[in-house]
Each structure stands twice: as C-alpha cells, then as structure tokens.
C-alpha positions as CSV (number, residue, x, y, z in Angstrom):
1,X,33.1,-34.7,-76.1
2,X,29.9,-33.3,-76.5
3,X,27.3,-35.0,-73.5
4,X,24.1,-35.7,-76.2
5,X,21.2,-34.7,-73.6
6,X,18.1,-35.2,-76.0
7,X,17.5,-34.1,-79.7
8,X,14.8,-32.4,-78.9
9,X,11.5,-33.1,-80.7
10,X,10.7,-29.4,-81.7
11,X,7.5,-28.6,-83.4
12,X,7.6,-24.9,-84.1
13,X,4.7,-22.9,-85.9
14,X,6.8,-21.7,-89.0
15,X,4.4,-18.5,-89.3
16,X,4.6,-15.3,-91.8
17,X,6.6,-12.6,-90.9
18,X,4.8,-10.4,-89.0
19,X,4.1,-6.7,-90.6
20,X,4.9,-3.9,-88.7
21,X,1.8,-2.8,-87.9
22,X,1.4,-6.0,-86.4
23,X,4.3,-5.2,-83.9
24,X,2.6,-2.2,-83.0
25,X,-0.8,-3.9,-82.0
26,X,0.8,-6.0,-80.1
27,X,3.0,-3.6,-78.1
28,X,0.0,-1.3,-77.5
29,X,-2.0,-4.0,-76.1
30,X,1.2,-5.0,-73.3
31,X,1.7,-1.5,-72.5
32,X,4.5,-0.1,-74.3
33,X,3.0,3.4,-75.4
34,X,2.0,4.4,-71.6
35,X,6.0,3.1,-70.5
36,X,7.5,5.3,-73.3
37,X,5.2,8.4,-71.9
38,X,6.4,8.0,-68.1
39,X,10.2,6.7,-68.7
40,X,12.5,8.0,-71.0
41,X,15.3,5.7,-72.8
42,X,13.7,2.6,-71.2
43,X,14.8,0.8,-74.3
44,X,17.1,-2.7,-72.8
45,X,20.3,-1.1,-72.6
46,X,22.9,-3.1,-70.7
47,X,21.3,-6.2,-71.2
48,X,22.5,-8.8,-72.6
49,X,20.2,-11.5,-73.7
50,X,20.3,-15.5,-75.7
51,X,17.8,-16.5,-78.4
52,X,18.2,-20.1,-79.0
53,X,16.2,-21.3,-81.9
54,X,15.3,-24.7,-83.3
55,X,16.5,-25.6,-86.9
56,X,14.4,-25.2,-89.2
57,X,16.2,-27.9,-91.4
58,X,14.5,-30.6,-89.5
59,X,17.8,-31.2,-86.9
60,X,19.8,-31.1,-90.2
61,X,22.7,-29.1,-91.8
62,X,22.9,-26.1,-92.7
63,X,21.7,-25.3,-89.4
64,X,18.8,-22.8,-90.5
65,X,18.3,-20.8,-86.5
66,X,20.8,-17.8,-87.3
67,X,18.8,-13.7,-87.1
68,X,19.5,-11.9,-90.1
69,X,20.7,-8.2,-88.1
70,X,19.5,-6.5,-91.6
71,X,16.1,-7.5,-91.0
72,X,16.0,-6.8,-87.8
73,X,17.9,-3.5,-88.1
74,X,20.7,-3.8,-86.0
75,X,24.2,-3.8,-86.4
76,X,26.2,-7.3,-87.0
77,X,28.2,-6.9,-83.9
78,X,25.3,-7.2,-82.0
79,X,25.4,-11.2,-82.6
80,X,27.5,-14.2,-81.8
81,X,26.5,-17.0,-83.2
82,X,27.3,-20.9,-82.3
83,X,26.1,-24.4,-83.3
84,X,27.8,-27.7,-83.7
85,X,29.8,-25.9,-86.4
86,X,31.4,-23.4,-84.1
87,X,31.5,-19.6,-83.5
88,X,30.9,-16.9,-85.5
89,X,30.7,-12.4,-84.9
90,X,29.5,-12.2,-88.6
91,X,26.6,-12.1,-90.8
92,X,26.4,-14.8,-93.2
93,X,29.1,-16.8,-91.8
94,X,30.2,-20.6,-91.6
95,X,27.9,-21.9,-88.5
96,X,24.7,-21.5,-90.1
97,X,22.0,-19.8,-92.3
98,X,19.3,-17.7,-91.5
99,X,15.7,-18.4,-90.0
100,X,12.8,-16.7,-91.2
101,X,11.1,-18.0,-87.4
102,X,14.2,-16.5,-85.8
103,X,14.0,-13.6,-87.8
104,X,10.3,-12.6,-86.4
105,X,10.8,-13.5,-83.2
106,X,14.1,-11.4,-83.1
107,X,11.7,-8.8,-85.1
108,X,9.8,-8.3,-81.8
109,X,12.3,-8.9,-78.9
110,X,14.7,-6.4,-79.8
111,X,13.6,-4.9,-84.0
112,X,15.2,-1.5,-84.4
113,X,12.1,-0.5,-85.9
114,X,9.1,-1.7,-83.2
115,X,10.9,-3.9,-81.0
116,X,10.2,-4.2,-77.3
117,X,13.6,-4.1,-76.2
118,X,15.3,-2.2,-78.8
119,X,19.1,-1.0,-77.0
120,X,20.1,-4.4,-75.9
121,X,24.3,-5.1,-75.0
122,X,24.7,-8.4,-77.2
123,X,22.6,-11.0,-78.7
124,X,24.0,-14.5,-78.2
125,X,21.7,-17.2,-81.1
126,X,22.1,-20.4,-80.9
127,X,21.2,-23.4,-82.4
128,X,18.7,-25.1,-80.2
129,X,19.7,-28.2,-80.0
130,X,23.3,-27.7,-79.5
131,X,22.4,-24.8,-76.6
132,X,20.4,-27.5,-74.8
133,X,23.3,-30.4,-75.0
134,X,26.8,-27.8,-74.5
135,X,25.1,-25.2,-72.5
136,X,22.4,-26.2,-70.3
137,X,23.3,-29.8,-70.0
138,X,27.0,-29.8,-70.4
139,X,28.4,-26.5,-69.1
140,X,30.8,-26.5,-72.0
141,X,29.8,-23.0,-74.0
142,X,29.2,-20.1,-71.7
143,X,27.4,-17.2,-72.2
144,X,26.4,-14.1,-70.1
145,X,22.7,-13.4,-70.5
146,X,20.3,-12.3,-68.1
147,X,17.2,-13.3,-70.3
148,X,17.2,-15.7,-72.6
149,X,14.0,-16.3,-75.2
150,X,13.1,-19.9,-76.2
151,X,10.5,-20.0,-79.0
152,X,10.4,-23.8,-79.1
153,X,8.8,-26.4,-77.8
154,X,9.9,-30.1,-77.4
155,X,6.2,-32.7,-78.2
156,X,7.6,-35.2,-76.0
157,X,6.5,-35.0,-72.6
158,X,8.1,-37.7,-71.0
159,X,11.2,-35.2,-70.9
160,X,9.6,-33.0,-68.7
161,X,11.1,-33.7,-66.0
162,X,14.8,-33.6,-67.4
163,X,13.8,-30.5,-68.6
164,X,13.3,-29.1,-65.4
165,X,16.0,-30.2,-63.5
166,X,18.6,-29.5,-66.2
167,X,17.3,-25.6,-66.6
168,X,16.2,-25.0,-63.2
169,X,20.0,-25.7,-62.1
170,X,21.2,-23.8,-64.5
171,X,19.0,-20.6,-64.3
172,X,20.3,-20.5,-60.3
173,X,24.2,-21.2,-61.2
174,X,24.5,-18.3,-63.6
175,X,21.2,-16.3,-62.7
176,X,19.3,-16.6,-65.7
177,X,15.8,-15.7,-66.0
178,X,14.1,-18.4,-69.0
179,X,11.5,-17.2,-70.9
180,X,9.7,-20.1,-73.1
181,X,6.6,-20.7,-75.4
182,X,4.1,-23.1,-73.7
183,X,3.1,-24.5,-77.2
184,X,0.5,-23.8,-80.0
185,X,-2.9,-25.1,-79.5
186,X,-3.7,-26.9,-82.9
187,X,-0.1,-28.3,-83.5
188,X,1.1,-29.3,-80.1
189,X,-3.0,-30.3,-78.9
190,X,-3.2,-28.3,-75.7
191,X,-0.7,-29.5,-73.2
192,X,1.5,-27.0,-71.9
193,X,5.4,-28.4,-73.1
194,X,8.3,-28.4,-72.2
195,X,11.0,-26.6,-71.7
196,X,8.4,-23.8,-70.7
197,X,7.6,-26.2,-67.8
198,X,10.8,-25.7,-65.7
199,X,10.0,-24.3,-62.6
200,X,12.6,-21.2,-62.2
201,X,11.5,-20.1,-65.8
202,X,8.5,-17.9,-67.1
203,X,6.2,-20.0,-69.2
204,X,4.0,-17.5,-71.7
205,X,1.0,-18.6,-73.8
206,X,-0.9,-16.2,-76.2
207,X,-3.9,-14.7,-76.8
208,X,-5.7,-12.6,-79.6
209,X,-8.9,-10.7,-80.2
210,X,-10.5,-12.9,-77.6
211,X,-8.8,-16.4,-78.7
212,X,-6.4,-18.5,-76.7
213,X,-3.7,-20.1,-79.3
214,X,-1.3,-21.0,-76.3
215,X,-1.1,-24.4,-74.5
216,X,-3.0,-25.2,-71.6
217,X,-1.9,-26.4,-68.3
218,X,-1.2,-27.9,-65.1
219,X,1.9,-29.5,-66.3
220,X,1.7,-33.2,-67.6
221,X,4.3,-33.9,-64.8
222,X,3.5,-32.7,-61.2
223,X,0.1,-30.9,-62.2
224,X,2.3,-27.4,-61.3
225,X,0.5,-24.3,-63.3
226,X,1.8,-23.0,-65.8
227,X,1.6,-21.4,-68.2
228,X,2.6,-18.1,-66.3
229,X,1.4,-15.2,-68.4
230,X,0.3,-14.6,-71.4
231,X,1.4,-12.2,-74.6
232,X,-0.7,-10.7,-76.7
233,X,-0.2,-12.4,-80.1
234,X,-1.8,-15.1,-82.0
235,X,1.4,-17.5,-81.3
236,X,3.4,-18.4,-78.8
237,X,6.6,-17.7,-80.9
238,X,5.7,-14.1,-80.9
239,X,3.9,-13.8,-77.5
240,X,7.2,-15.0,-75.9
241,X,9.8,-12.1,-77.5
242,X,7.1,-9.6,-76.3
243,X,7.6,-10.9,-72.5
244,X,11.5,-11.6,-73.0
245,X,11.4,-7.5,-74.1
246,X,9.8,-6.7,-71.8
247,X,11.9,-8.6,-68.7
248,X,15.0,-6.9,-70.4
249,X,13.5,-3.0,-70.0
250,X,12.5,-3.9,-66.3
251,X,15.9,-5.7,-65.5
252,X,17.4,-2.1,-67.2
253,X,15.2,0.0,-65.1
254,X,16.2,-1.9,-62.1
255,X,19.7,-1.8,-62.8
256,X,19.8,2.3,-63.0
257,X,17.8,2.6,-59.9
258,X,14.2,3.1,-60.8
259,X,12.8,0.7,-58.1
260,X,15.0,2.0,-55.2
261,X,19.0,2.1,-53.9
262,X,19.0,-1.9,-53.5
263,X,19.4,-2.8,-57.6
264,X,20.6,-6.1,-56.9
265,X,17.1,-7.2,-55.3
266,X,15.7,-5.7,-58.3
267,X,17.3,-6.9,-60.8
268,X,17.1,-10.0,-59.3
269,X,15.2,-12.5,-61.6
270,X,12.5,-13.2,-59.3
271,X,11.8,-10.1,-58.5
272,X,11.1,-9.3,-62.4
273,X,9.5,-12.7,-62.2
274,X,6.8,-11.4,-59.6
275,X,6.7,-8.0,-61.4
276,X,5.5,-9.0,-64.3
277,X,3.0,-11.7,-63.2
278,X,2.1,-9.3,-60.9
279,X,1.3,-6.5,-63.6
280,X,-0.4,-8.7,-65.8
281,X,-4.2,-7.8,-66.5
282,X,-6.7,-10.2,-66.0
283,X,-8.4,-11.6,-69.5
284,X,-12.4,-12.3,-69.8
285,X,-12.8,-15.8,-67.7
286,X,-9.6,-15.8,-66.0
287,X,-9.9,-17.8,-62.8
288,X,-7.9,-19.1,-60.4
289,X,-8.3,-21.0,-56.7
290,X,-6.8,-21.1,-53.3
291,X,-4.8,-24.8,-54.5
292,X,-4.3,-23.5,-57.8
293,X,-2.8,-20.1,-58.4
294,X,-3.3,-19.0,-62.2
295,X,-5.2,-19.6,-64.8
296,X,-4.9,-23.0,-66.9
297,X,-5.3,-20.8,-70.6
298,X,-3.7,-17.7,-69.1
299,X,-1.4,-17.6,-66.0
300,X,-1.6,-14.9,-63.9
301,X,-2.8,-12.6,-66.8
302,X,-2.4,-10.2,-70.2
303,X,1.4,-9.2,-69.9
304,X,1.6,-5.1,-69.2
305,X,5.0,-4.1,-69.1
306,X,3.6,-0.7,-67.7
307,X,1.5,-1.9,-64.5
308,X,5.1,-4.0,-63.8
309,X,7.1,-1.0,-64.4
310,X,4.8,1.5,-62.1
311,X,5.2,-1.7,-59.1
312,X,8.7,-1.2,-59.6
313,X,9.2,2.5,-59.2
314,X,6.9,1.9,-55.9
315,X,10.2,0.8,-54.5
316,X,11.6,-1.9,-52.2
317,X,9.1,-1.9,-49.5
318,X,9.9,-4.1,-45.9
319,X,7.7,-6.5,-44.1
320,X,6.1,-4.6,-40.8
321,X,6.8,-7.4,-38.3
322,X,7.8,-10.9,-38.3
323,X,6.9,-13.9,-36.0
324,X,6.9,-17.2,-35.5
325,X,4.2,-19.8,-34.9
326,X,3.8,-23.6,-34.0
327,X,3.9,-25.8,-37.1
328,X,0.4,-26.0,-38.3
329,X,-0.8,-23.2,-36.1
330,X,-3.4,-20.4,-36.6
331,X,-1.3,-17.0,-37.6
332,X,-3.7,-14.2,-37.5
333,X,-2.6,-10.6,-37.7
334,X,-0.4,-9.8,-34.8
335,X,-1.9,-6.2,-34.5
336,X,1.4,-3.7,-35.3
337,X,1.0,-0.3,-36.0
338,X,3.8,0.1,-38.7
339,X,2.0,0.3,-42.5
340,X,3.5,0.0,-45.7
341,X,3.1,3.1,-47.5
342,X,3.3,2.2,-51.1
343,X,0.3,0.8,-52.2
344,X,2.3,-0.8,-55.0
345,X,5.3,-1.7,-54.5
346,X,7.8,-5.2,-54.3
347,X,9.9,-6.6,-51.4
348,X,13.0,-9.2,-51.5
349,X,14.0,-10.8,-48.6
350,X,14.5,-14.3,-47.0
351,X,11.8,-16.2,-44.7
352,X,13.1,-18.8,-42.3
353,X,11.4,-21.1,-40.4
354,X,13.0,-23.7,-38.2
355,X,12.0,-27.8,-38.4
356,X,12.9,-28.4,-34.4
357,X,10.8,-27.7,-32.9
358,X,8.3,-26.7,-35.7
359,X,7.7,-23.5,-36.4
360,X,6.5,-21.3,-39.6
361,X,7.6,-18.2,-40.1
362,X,5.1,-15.4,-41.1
363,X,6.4,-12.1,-42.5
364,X,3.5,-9.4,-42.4
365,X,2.8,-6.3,-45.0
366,X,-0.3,-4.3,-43.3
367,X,-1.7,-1.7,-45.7
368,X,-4.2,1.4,-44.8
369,X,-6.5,1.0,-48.0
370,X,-8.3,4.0,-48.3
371,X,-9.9,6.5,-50.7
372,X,-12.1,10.2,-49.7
373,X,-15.0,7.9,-51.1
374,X,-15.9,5.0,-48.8
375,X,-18.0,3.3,-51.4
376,X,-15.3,3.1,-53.3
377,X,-13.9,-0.7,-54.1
378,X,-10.1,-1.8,-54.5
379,X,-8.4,-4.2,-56.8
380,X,-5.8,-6.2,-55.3
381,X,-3.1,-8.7,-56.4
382,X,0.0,-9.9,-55.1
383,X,2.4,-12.5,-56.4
384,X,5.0,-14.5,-54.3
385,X,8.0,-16.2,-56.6
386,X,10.9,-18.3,-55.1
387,X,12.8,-21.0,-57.0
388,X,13.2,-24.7,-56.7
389,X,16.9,-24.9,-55.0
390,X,19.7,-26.3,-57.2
391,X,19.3,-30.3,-57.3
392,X,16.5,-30.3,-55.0
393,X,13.7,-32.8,-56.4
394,X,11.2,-30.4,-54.4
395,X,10.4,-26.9,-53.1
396,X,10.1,-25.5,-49.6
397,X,6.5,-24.8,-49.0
398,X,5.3,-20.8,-49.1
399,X,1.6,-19.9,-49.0
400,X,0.4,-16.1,-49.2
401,X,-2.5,-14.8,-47.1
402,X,-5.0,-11.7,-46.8
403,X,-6.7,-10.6,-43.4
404,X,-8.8,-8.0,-43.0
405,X,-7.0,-6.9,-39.7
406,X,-11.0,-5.3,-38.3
407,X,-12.3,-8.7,-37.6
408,X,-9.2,-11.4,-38.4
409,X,-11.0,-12.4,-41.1
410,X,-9.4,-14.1,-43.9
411,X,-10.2,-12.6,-47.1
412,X,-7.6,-14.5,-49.7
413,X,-5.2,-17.2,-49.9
414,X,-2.6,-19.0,-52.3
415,X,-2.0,-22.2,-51.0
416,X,-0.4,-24.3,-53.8
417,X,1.5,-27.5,-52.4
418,X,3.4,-27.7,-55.5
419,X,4.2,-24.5,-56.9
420,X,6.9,-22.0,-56.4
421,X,4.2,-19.2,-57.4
422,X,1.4,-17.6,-55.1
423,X,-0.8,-15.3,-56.2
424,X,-3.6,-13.7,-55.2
425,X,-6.5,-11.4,-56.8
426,X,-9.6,-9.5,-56.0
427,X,-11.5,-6.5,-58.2
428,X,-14.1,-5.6,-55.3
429,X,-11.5,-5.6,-51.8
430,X,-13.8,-2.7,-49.4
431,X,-11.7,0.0,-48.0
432,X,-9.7,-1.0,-44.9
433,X,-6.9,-2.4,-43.0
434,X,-5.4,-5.4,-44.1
435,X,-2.7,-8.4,-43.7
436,X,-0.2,-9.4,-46.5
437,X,1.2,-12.6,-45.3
438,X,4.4,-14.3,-46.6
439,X,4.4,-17.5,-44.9
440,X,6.8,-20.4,-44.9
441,X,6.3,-23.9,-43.3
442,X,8.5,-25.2,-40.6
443,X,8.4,-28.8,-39.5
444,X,9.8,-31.6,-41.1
445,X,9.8,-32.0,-44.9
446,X,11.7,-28.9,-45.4
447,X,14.5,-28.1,-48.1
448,X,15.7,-25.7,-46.0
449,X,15.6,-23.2,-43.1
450,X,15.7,-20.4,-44.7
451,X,14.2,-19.2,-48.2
452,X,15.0,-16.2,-50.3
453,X,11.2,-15.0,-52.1
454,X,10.2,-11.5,-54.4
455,X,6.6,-10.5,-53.6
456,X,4.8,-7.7,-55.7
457,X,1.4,-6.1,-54.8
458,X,-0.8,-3.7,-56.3
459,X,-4.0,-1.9,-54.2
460,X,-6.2,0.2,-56.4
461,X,-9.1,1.5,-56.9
462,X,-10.8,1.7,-60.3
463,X,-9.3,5.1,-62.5
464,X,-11.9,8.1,-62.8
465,X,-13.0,8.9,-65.6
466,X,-13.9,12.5,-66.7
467,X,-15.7,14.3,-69.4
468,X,-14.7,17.7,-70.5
469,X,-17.2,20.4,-71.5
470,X,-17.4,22.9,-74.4
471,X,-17.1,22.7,-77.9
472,X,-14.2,20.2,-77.6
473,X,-15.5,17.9,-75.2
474,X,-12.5,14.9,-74.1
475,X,-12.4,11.9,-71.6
476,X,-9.9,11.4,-69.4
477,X,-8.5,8.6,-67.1
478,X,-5.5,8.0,-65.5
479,X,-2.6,6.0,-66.8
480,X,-2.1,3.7,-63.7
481,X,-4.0,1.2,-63.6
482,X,-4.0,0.0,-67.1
483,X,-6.5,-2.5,-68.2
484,X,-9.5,-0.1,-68.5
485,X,-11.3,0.2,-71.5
486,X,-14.0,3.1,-72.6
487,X,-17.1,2.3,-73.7
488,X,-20.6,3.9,-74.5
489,X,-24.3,3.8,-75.1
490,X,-26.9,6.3,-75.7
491,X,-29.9,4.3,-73.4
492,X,-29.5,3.5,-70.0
493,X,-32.6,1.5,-70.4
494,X,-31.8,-0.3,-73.3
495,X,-29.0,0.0,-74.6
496,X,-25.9,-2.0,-74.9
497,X,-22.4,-1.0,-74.2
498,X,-19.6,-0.5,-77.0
499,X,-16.4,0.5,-77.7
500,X,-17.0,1.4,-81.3
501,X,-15.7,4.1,-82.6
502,X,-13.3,5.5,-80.2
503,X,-9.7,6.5,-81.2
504,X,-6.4,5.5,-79.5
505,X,-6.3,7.7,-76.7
506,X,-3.3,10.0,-76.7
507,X,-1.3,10.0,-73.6
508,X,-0.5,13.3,-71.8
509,X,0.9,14.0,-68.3
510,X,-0.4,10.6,-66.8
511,X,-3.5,10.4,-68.4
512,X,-5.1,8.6,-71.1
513,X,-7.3,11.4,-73.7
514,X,-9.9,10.9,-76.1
515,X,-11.4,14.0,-78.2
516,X,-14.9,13.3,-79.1
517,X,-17.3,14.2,-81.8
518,X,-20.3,16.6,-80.9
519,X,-23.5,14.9,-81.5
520,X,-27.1,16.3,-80.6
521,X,-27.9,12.9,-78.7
522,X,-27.3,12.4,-75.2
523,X,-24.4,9.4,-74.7
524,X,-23.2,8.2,-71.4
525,X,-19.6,6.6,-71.2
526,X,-18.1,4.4,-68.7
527,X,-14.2,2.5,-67.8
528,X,-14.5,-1.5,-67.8
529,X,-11.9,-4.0,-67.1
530,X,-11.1,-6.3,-67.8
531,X,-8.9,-4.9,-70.9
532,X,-10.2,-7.6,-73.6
C-alpha cells in the first residue's frame, strides 16, 4: 500500500509556451553558444534524467503532468511515464494526459530544436504527487536518473523540514542530483519553498532583463541560503530546465573524461554541484558575507554552463599539504612550496578531523597568481559543497579560507554554521601567493570523522580587449571568462557608457568578435562585468 507522505500544495505559474526565440535568449545568456564553440557533441548523451510535474488538474484525474515528445521533438521511446494509474512507454496512453507546463519546461531541458540538453538516454515523467509518496517517500517505484528537474513548488512551509529529510536521504541512496524552482515572487510572496529547500539539492531562482521573479531566501526553516543559483528566465519553471540541462552536459562531459582520468569524482553530483555555483556570474547587487554565503535573490550567481565547463576541463587538482591543528586553533599558511597549477580547476576528496583530542583538519591549495602586468587585478571564487549525511538532523562543520601567504593575512572566508555550501568571491584580488583552505572542525559535535567535499576555483584576471585597424575595424576578447560585456561612448568627459547598438559577437578560435561600423567620430570601448 501506497505510504501517503503529503499531497503537496503546488502552486505552479501556468505560463505561455515559450517561442523559440525565447529559448535561444535564454541559452545565450547561460553560456550555451561559447560551450558549442569549444566542445563538440556536448549535447546530454548517456544521461538519464526524471521530470516530475504537478497536475495540472488540481490533484485530480486525468492526471494532466505527461510531455507531449511531438512537441518537444523527440522520439516516444524517450519516455516512461507513471502516476497512480500505472506505467506507460507510449504517447497518449492510459496514465495520463498531457501538460502544457510540462510541455515548456521539457521544451528547454532537453527540446530537439533549442534545448539545453538535447541527446539525453531516457526521460522518466512523473506525476508529482505520486513521485513524492512511491518514490522519494516510499521507495516503491525506482528509477535511474542522475538529474531530476522539479518545476513545483509546495506553499506550505511547515513541510520544509520533511522535505528535506525525505529528499536529502534519497539523493545520497541512489546519487541523485535535485534540481528545484525556489518559487515565483508574486504567486508564492517571496519565500524561497520547498522542495527546493533540501539541502543535497540545487535550488534555482530566476532573473530577467534586470528583474528578480524567483523566491527569496534564507530558508523559513534553519535560515540556510538558498536559493543556489539562478537561470536566466522570467520564471522559475523555465530557469530550472536551463540549470537541469545544463547539470546533464557537465555530468556527460565528466563521464567521457573531459575533467581528467578520475570520472567518478566528476561525475560525482557534488562536484557538478560546486561547478556550476562556481561558474555562475555575479548579477548587478549580488552580495554575500563571511556567515552567509550567497545571495538571498540570487545564490551564488547567473548560471554559465561555459565558465563550469572551462573549471572542469582544468582537471582534478590535489590539495598541496595537509595538517592538523588544535580545535579552535589559529591555521595560518604552513609555508609549502608545492603550487597548484591550474588556476581553474576542481578537487574531490575527504577531510577528517578527529573529536579526541580536538583537532581540525586543514587541507591547503596555494596558487602563484600572476600576470606580465603587476597592476593587473584577479577575480577569484571558490565554492565548497558536501552533503548532509543520510538521517543526520545536522551537518559536519566546513569553513573555506583565503591567505595571502606574503604577510598571513586573511583575505576571505565562508564561515556558515548552517550550510553545506561555502563560497567565496572577489573582483579586485592583487597579484600574489595565496592559501585556499578546506577546513573541517574537530571536537565534539561532529557527525563524523571524516567528510567527503567537491571544491571549484577560478583565478582570473579581467579578458583584453582589442581593437583591430583598417577598413574593417573588430573587437576582440577572449571566451574565458564569460560575464563581460562591451560597451561605448564617444566623451571621456562626458559621456555615458552604452551597449547600444552592438551585434552578437561571433565566436571564433576562443574569442568573442564584433565587426564595427566606420564612423568619422572618435569612440572609445571598454569590457564591464558584471554580465547584466
């Protein structure tokens, strides 16, 4: 017999189908056209993936949640289907109708036409309610994803917390990475909702042409941040399929070796968890603090799929030294020689610390930032993931630091007592020698010794930007980092700064082109970040 967990108490923004030139704007803004130009057949191949979605017949029969593969272009034996009703492989068939929400959000996970992940193994859509109670809950349907998409949202907040500890279990037993809507400003008020709020999952609000529309955190239970990251779209029903997409062509790209020989640390789901916070590009306002790690509107940033995919093909990179240090105790840099080469890049290993006698455990990354110009300033940011431990009511306690290794100086810190994310950021880091730290209390209070994390780091320094001469004069940047945006003005003095009336730039051999018009007055140009 079917365990009832809770109907959930879905509201779902029941918006138009999105055009297809829609699908492109959004795709272009996350990074998809610079992946497509450095990769080929990055496209989710292998990867099998669930898209649960609410009824759209108010909890009743027909159960409206099924994906029509016509309108999504794919082939009906791309799907299996289940609800209350049963199983079904095909298209229209005995377990439900169609959704038109299901439909778009399908449109832009995986749409033949201008999908994100476009190649995926299998589709497994559910009926919401019934994926919550026999799968999650109940362990009595399973399925074999490695991403699974959830477009809903459930109003009542006083679930929260069975939320979390029925989908964090779950995402360690069958190593699943959950990637959820945080909620529609304007329907579901600002509160970031659950089931986005589990800790293990990826919680993704949106933004578009400069507007938040996603819900806002810390959590309404335990104050954790979230939402994680954000997607560019003007709801979080189609923000979410964009960073779903975009976990399945970095689990692929893991899987056939493009960050390095160990694939199973890279296609592990927090190391794609720390990739693509870590990629993210900061918005206009986005703040965060030592105590609280991302952004309340925006997480740790504008999903780009690109910026992820360039940390991963940095490769697996090893701490430098270890050590240990009395509980409590100061843990400057130890002074090792050893540097860590790639200056972005991802490690996954385990930290262990020991609770008698007290000690925490410091793993160090040291880094030689450096460019032929000394004026020159870096951007860093570096993001720390573990996961709340299966039926643990808390989390062991990791912290990420940044020395400057010249004077033992403390430049950054991510602190958070209560969550399982650190992450760090900086736009104007001075060239130098410097002190990743992944640290890890010892002591009492500890879930356990030892504690498997994914860290991801990029050091850069802002793109140049060049002007060719002649009759066809073009500007050119580099690809890596993206987030840059051109702009101009014809008066130093007086002017103002503006990015009318530049093209797309094309994309050729790593760098971003624009052709520009010839005009007889003088115009001066210039890169700015952040991206919107």
């Amino acid at each position: 017999m079917l365990k009832q967990f809770f109907p959930i108490a879905v509201i779902l923004t029941f918006e138009l189908v999105m055009p297809a030139e829609s699908q492109t704007e959004f795709q272009n803004a996350i990074g998809i056209p610079a992946l497509r130009a450095v990769t080929t057949n990055l496209n989710g191949a292998g990867i099998r993936v669930a898209q649960p979605e609410a009824n759209q017949n108010g909890g009743n029969p027909p159960y409206a949640f099924e994906v029509s593969p016509a309108y999504v272009g794919q082939p009906t034996n791309l799907f299996t289907y289940y609800s209350r009703l049963g199983s079904a492989t095909g298209f229209t068939n005995g377990v439900g109708v169609e959704s038109s929400h299901g439909d778009s959000v399908a449109g832009i996970f995986y749409g033949a036409a201008s999908g994100t992940a476009t190649n995926l193994a299998h589709v497994d859509n559910f009926d919401a309610d019934y994926f919550i109670n026999a799968c999650i809950v109940s362990n009595l349907v399973s399925f074999n994803a490695a991403v699974v998409n959830q477009s809903f949202v459930d109003s009542d907040t006083n679930s929260q917390s069975a939320y979390d500890d029925a989908y964090d279990n779950y995402s360690l037993q069958h190593k699943i990475l959950f990637i959820s809507g945080a909620g529609n400003i304007g329907m579901t008020g600002p509160r970031v909702l659950p089931p986005s709020t589990s800790y293990n999952g990826i919680s993704v609000s949106a933004y578009y042409a400069g507007t938040n529309y996603g819900g806002i955190g810390p959590t309404p239970a335990g104050g954790r941040c979230k939402p994680d990251l954000t997607g560019y779209s003007p709801f979080t029903s189609t923000s979410t399929p964009l960073v779903s997409g975009a976990a399945a062509l970095l689990m692929q790209g893991a899987l056939r070796g493009d960050g390095g020989a160990d694939t199973n640390s890279a296609d592990d789901f927090r190391t794609i968890k720390a990739l693509l916070l870590n990629g993210a590009v900061k918005l206009i306002g986005w703040t965060n603090s030592s105590s609280s790690p991302l952004d309340a509107r925006h997480g740790a940033g504008l999903l780009n799929v690109f910026n992820s995919y360039e940390q991963l093909t940095g490769g697996k990179q090893g701490s430098i030294i270890s050590n240990l240090v009395s509980t409590g105790a100061a843990h400057p840099p130890t002074g090792a020689n050893g540097t860590v080469t790639a200056l972005s890049g991802w490690d996954f290993r385990t930290n262990t610390s020991s609770s008698s006698p007290g000690k925490d455990s410091i793993h160090h990354y040291y880094f030689n930032i450096t460019n032929a110009n000394s004026s020159v300033k870096f951007s860093v940011a570096a993001t720390l993931v573990w996961n709340r431990q299966l039926n643990q009511p808390t989390i062991n306690n990791l912290n990420l630091f940044l020395y400057n290794t010249a004077n033992s100086n403390l430049v950054l810190c991510s602190t958070s007592l209560v969550d399982n994310v650190e992450h760090i950021y900086q736009n104007n880091l001075s060239p130098g020698r410097y002190d990743l730290q992944v640290w890890k209390a010892g002591g009492s209070g500890m879930v356990s010794a030892s504690e498997p994390y994914a860290l991801a780091w990029q050091f850069v320094s802002a793109p140049a930007l060049t002007i060719s001469g002649g009759a066809n004069p073009a500007l050119t940047w580099p690809l890596y980092p993206a987030g840059f945006l051109i702009e101009a003005q014809t008066n130093l003095s007086s002017g103002t700064w503006s990015t009318n009336g530049f093209s797309t730039p094309d994309i050729t051999n790593g760098l971003n082109s624009i052709q520009l018009s010839t005009t007889n007055a003088a115009q001066f140009f210039r890169l700015r970040s952040p991206n919107f």
